[in-house]
Structure formats: C-alpha cells, structure tokens
C-alpha positions as CSV (number, residue, x, y, z in Angstrom):
1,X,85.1,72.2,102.9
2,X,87.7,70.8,100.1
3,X,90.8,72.1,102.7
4,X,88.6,70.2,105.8
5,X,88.1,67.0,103.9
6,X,92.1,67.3,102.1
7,X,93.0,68.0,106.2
8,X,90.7,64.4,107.1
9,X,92.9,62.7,104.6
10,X,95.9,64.0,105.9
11,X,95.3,62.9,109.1
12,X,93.8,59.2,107.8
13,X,97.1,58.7,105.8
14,X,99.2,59.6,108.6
15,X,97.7,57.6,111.1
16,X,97.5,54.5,108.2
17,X,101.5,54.4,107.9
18,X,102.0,54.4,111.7
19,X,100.0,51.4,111.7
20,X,101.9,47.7,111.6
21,X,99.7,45.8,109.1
22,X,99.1,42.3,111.1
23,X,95.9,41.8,111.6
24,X,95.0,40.5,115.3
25,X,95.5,36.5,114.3
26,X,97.7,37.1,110.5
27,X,99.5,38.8,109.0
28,X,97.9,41.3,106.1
29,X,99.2,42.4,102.5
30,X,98.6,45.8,102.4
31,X,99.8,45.6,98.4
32,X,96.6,43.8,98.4
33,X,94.3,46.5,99.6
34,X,91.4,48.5,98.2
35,X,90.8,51.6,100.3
36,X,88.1,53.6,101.0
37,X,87.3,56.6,103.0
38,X,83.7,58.3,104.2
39,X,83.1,61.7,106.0
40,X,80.2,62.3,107.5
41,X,79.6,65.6,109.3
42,X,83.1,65.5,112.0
43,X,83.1,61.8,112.0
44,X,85.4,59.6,109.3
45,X,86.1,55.8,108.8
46,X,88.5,54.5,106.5
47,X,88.3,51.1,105.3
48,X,91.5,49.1,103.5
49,X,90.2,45.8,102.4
50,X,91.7,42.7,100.5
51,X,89.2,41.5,98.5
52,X,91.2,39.5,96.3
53,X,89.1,36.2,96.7
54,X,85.9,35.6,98.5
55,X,86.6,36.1,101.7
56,X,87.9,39.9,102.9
57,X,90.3,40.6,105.5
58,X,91.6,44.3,106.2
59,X,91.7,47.2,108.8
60,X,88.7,49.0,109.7
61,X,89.0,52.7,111.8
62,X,86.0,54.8,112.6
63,X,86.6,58.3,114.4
64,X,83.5,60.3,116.0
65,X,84.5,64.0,116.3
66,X,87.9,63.2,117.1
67,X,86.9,62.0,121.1
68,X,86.0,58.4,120.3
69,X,88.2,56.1,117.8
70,X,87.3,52.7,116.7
71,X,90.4,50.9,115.3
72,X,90.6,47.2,113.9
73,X,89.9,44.7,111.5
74,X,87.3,42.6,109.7
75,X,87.3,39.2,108.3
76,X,84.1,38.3,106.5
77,X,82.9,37.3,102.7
78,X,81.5,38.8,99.6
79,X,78.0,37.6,98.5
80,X,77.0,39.3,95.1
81,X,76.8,42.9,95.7
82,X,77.2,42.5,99.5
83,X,79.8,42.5,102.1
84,X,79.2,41.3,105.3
85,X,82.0,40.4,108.1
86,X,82.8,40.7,111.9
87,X,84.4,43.7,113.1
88,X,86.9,43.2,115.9
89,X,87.9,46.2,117.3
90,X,89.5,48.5,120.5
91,X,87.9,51.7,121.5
92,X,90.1,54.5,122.0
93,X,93.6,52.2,121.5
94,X,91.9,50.7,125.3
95,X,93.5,47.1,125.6
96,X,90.5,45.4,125.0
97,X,89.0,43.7,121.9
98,X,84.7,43.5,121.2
99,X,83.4,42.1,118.1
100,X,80.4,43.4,116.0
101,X,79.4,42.4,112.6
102,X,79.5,45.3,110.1
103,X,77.5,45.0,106.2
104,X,78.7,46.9,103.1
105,X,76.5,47.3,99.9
106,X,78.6,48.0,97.2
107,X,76.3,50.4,94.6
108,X,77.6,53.2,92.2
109,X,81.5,52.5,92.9
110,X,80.7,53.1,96.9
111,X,80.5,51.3,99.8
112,X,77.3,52.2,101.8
113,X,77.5,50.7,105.2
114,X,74.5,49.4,106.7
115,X,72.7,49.6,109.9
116,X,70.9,46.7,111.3
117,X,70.0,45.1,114.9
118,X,72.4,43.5,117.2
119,X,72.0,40.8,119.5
120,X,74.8,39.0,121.5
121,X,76.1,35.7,120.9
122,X,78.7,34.0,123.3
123,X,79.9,37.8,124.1
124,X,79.7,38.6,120.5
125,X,77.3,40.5,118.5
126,X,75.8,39.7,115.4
127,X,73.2,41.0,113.0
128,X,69.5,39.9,114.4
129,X,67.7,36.5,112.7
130,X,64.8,38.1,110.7
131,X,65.5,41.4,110.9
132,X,67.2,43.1,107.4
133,X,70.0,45.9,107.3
134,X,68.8,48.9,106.3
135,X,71.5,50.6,103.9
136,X,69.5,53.7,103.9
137,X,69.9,54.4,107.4
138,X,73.6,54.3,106.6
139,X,75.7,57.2,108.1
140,X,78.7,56.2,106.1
141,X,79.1,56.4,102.3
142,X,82.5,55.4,101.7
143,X,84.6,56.7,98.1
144,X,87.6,54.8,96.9
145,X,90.8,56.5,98.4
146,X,94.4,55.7,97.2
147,X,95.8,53.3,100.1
148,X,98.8,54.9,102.0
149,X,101.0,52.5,103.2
C-alpha cells in the first residue's frame, strides 16, 4: 500500500510541474501554496491553495481510477474553520470549462471535503439554499503534501 500511495505521489508531482501556474483569469504564486493530497480507494485529488489572506485561489485536480480527470482551479473564501469556493474545471483536458462549488472543513490538520446538493444557476452550480454539506459523506480526506513545483 506505502509503494501504491509513494507511486500516487509520483505521479501527482509529475503531473503538478508540467502544469503552467496561471490560473484561468491570473496569474498564481505557487511560492504561495499549501498543498494537500487525498487517496481514496483508486481515485486521488490534490489540492495546492494560497490561503495567504481571506480569499483562496489555487489548482484543484481530481482523478477517478485513472479514466476520468478533473483539472482546474478554485477561487473562494475562508470562514472560521470552513472553506467554501467555485470550482472551475475541464474534464479529461476536453476544451471546455463548468463550474461547481466545492466546501472544505478544515479539522485535525486535514481538509475533509464535503458533499452537498447542487442546483444550477445561470449555467452554474452552486450549493442548494437550505440544504447543509454533509462532511461525513466526504469521500476525500485530504493530508498536507509538500508542493512540487
């Protein structure tokens, strides 16, 4: 398991140095970033976030047993113990962009990302009025990494 999850890492930091760090409208600081990684079963996100004031801006990449690759950014705010932004995103590197919003709760040193309803919005989704995230639901448990730039 330690050689599959060393291999996962591998594969995240490669992929994370091939990447140009501008976000879709700015450019990011990547000297700026706090990474993260979680592994759940064959599936893997990594997370590289500037939190360095109250807003947070950084890249965002989720991989489902290597077929289906999520890769972009959020932009969003901290609240107390609670990050919540908009994800903007292609799907499998396809040349087209959606949006959803995405909610960390930071607890123990981790990042557990939440799972809540979406609705759409003007062609983009957002979290339901009303209706909480459920962090317990989360599939993703994210660890503090060392950034690979």
């Amino acid at each position: 398991m330690k050689q599959a999850k060393l291999f996962l890492m591998l594969l995240i930091s490669i992929a994370a140095s091939s990447c140009v760090f501008f976000g879709k409208d700015e450019p990011l600081d990547p000297s700026k970033f706090t990474c993260y990684i979680a592994i759940n079963k064959g599936d893997t996100a990594w997370l590289a976030i500037d939190t360095s004031d109250r807003k947070i801006k950084g890249l965002f990449t989720m991989s489902y047993g290597g077929k289906k690759k999520y890769q972009g950014e959020i932009k969003g705010d901290i609240k107390n113990d609670t990050l919540n932004a908009n994800y903007d995103f292609k799907v499998n590197k396809v040349d087209k962009w959606y949006r959803n919003p995405v909610s960390f709760l930071k607890k123990d040193n981790k990042l557990i990302m939440g799972v809540g309803e979406i609705v759409m919005v003007w062609g983009s989704g957002v979290f339901k009025e009303g209706v909480p995230v459920d962090y317990d639901k989360g599939r993703f448990v994210f660890e503090r990494t060392v950034c690979k730039h």
